[in-house]
N, C-alpha and C positions, 0 to 999 in steps of 0.2 A: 976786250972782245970786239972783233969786227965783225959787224950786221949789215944787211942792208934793210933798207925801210920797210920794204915788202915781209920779210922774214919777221920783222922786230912787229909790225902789224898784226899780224897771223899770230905771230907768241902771246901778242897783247888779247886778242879774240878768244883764242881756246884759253887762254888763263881766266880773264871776266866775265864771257857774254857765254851765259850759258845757253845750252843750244836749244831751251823750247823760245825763248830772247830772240836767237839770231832766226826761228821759224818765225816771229811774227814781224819780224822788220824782211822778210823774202817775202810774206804774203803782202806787207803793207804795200811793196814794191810791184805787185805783181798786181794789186787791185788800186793804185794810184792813181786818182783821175783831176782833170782841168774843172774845177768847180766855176761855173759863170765863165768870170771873164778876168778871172784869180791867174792868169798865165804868171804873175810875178813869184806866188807863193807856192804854183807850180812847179814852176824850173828851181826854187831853193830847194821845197821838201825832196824833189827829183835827186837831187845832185847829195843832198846829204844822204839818201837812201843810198844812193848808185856807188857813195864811196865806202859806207857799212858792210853792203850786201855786192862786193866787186864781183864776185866769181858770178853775178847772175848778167852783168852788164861789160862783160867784156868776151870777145872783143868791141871794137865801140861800132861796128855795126850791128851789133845786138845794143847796142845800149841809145843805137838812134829807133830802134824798131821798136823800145820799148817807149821810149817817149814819147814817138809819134802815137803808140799805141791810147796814148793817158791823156791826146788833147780831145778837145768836141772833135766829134765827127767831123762836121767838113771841113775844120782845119785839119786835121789829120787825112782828110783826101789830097786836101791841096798839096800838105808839105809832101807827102808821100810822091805824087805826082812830076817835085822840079826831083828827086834822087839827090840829095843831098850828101855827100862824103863826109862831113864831119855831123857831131855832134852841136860845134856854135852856130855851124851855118844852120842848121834844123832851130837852132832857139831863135837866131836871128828870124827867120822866115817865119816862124811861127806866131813869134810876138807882133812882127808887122801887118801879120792876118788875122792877129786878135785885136789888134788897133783898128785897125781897118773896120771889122766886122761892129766892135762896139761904138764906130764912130758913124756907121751905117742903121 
């Protein structure tokens, strides 16, 4: 049988993760935040939630609005500020304004 990954995804979801599961990994995603100056443990838990709970982070300019949403404030002014089109560029700029600022 020919799948594609997407499909074979989806069949995996609705077969194991039952759905009060997949409510609390949409809220974990929706209340995820930059603890300190944790930008590193941010963009991993970020990206493993964003590929669990995809339908809440795509297209990926919802899925930059949501990250920007989960840094500190003024990093998330600043990134917000250059309009960023991807997703790495937002991590990019993000981590070099959390270097910046912890090295400030």
């Amino acid at each position: 049988v020919s799948m594609s990954w997407n499909d074979f995804k989806f069949m995996m979801i609705q077969e194991f993760c039952p759905s009060h599961e997949m409510q609390k990994l949409e809220s974990e995603l929706w209340n995820h935040a930059m603890v300190g100056a944790g930008h590193t443990a941010y963009i991993d838990r970020f990206h493993e939630l964003a590929r669990l709970v995809q339908h809440l982070v795509t297209p990926e300019s919802r899925m930059i609005k949501r990250y920007a949403y989960g840094l500190a404030l003024l990093i998330s002014g600043m990134v917000g500020a250059t309009e960023p089109k991807t997703i790495q560029k937002v991590v990019q700029i993000s981590g070099a304004l959390t270097d910046e600022a912890v090295r400030n």
